[in-house]
C-alpha positions in Angstrom: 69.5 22.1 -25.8 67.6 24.2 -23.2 65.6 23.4 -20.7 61.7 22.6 -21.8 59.6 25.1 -19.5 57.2 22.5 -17.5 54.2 24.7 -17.7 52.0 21.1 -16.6 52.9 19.8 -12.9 50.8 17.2 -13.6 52.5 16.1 -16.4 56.0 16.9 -15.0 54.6 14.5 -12.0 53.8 11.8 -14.8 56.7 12.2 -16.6 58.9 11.3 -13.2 56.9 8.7 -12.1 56.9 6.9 -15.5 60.9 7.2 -16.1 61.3 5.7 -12.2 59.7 2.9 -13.1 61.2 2.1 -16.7 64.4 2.7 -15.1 63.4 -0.1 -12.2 62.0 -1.6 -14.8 64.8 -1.7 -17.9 68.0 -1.4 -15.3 71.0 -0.7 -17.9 69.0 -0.9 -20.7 67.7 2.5 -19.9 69.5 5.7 -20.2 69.2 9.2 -19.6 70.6 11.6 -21.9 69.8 15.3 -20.8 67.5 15.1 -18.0 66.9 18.7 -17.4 65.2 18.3 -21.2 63.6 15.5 -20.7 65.7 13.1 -23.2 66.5 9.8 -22.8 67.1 6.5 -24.7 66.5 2.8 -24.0 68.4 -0.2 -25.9 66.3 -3.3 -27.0 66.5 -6.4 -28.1 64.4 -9.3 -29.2 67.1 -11.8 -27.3 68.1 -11.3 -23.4 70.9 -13.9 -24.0 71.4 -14.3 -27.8 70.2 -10.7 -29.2 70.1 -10.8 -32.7 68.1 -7.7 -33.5 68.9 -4.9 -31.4 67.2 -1.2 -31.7 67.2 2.3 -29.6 64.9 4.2 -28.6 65.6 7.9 -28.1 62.8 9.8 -26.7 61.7 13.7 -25.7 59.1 14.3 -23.7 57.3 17.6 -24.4 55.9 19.8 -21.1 52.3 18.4 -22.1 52.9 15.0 -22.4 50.8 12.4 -21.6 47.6 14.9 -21.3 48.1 16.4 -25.0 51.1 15.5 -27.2 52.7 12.1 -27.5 56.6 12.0 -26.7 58.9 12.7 -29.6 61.2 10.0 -31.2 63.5 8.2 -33.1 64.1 4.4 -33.4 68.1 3.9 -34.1 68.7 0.4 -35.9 70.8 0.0 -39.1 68.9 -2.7 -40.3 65.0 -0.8 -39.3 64.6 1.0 -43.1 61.9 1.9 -46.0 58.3 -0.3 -45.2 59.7 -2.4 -41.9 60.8 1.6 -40.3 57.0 2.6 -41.5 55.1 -0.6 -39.7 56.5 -0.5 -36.7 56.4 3.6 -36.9 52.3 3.1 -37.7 51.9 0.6 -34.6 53.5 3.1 -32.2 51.4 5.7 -33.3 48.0 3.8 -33.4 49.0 2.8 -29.4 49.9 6.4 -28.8 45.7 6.6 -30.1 44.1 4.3 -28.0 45.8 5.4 -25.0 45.9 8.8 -25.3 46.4 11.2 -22.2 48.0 8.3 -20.6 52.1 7.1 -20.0 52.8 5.3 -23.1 56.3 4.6 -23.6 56.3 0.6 -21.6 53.9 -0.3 -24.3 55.9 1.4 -26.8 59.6 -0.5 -25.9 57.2 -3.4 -25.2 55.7 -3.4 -29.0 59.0 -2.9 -30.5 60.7 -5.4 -29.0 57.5 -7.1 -30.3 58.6 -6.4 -33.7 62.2 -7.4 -33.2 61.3 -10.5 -32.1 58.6 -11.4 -35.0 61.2 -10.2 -37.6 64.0 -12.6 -36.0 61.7 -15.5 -36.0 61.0 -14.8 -40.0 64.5 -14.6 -40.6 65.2 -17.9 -38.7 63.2 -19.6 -41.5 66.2 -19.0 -43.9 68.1 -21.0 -40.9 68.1 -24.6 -41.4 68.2 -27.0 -38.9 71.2 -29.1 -38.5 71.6 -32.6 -38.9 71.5 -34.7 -35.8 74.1 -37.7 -35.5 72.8 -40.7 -32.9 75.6 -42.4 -31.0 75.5 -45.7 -29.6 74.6 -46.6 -26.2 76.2 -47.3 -22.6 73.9 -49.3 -20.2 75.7 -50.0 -16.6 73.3 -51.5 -14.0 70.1 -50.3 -15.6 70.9 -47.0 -16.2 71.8 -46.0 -19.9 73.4 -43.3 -21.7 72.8 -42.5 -25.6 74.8 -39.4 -27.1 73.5 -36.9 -30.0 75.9 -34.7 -31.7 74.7 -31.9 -34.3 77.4 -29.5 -36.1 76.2 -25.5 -35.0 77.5 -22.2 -36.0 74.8 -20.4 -33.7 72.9 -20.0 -30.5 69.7 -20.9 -32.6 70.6 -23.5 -34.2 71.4 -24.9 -30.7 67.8 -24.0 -29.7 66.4 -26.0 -33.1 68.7 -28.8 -32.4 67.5 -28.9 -28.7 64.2 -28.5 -29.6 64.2 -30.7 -32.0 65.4 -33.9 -29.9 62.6 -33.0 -27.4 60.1 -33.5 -30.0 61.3 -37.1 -28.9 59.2 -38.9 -25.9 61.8 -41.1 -24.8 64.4 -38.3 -25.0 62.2 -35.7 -23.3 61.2 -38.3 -20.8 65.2 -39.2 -20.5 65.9 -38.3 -16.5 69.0 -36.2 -17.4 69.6 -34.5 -20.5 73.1 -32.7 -20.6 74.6 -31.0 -23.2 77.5 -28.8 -24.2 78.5 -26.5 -26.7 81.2 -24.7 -28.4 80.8 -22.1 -31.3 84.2 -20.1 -32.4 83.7 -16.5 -34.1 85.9 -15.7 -36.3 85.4 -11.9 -36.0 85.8 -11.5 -32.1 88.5 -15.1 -32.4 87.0 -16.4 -29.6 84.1 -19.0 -28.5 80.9 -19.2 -27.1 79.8 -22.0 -25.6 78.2 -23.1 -22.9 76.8 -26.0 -20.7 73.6 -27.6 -19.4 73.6 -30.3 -15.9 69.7 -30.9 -16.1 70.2 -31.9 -12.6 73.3 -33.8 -12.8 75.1 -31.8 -10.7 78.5 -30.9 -12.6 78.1 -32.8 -15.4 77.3 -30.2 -17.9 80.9 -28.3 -16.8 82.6 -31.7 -17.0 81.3 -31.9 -20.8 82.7 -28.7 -21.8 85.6 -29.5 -20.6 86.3 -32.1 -22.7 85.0 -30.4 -25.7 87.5 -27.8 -24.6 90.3 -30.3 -24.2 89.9 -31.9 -27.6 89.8 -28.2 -28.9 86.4 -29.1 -30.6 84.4 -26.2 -32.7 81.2 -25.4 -33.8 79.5 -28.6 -32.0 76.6 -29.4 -29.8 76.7 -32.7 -28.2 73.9 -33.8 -26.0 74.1 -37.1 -23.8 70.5 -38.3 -22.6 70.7 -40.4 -19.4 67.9 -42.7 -18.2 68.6 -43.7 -14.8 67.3 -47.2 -14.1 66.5 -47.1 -10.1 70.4 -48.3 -8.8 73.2 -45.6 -8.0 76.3 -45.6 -10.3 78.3 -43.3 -8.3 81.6 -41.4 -9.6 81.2 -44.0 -12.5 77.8 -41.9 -14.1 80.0 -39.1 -15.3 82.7 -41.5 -16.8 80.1 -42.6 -19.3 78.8 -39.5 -19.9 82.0 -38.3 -21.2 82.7 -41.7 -22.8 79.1 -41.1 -24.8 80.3 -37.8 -25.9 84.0 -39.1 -26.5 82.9 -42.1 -28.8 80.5 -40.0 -30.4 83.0 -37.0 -31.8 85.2 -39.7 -32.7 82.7 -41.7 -34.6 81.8 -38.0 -36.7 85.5 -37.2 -37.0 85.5 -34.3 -34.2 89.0 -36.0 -33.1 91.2 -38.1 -35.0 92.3 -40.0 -32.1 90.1 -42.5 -29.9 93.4 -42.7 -27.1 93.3 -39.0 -27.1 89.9 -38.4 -26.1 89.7 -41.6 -23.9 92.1 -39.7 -21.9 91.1 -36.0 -22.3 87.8 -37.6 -20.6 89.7 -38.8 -17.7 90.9 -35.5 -16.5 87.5 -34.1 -15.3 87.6 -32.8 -11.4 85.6 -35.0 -9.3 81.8 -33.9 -8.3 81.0 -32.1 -5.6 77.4 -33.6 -5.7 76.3 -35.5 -2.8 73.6 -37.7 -4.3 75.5 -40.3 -6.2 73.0 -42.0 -8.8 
């Protein structure tokens, strides 16, 4: 394409000042295409960690933009088609309206990740919440541990089943709630999973392991500790793992309670120096 002939330095002064800061502010997300023609592009998502709508932006910027024309564009997403492709088209246009002659295109990456995030949200309806198993209880000098086990095929239905136990005062109130998970996709034949201390220092890594030694799948187990006022020492994260282990045994997780007695037993040692 050649070079558009910047007839506005005003504009051209805009226009650089504007793409600085969307490239401070977007980092990798933003990318420049032909810069000597003022194109460039900028990935979004509704999800930082867990995308599951993801769009591009490709942009021109004409020689009179902001003062007189809005930027031309195109929004790239497979799934963006027929009245969903003309809402989100109207809404950039009205904000191109009430802020004419001024940089638009933050508030126009802003209002469609707006969009991709209302549209995931209505589709998580169709999503239903799993259903949450309650394990039985450890209590060692005061302090007691209660697992909760839900069977997950994705990062939302983490989220629900997270959000979901919080809807509970004594859990919310618990003074540690760790969790792990492990999800395996079967396109990419690997997992994701991940882990949570809440301030137990290791004990969300020591979880996962032992949800990776028993080779569990698609499983979120969550072990709420209430600390009752007299340090357990080493001892806290053996019945953290024991709440998890007798809880996949009790939902059939693993077959075998000796195994996962002794899968929990091979956790490294804490590098915390507060010992409750």
């Amino acid at each position: 394409m050649a070079n558009i002939d910047v007839g506005n330095a005003g504009d051209l002064q805009s226009q650089i000042e504007e793409v600085e800061a969307l490239s401070s502010i977007y980092g990798d997300e933003w990318c420049v295409i032909d810069e000597a023609a003022r194109i460039f592009c900028i990935k979004i998502t509704d999800d930082i960690d867990y995308p599951k709508l993801k769009a591009c932006l490709q942009i021109i910027l004409p020689h009179d933009y902001p003062s007189a024309a809005p930027p031309v564009y195109q929004i790239n997403a497979a799934w963006l088609r027929g009245p969903d492709r003309k809402t989100l088209s109207n809404s950039l246009e009205e904000l191109y309206v009430e802020n004419t002659g001024e940089s638009i295109l933050y508030l126009w990456v802003e209002k469609i990740r707006e969009f991709l995030l209302e549209k995931s949200q209505s589709t998580d309806t169709d999503e239903e919440l799993p259903p949450i198993k309650l394990g039985e209880t450890i209590t060692e000098r005061r302090s007691t541990f209660q697992p909760h086990l839900a069977p997950v095929v994705t990062p939302r239905q983490v989220r629900m089943v997270l959000d979901k136990l919080f809807e509970n005062k004594k859990i919310a109130s618990a003074t540690h709630n760790i969790y792990a998970y492990r999800i395996y996709c079967e396109e990419k034949q690997s997992f994701l999973q991940d882990c949570e201390d809440d301030g137990e220092t290791a004990a969300g890594g020591r979880l996962l392991h032992l949800l990776q030694i028993l080779d569990v799948r698609n499983v979120l187990v969550v072990v709420s500790r209430w600390y009752g006022g007299i340090l357990l020492g080493p001892d806290r994260f053996k019945h953290i793992n024991n709440s998890a282990r007798n809880i996949l045994v009790q939902e059939g997780y693993t077959s075998s309670a000796d195994e996962a007695s002794k899968a929990g037993g091979k956790n490294k040692k804490s590098k915390s120096k507060k010992t409750k």
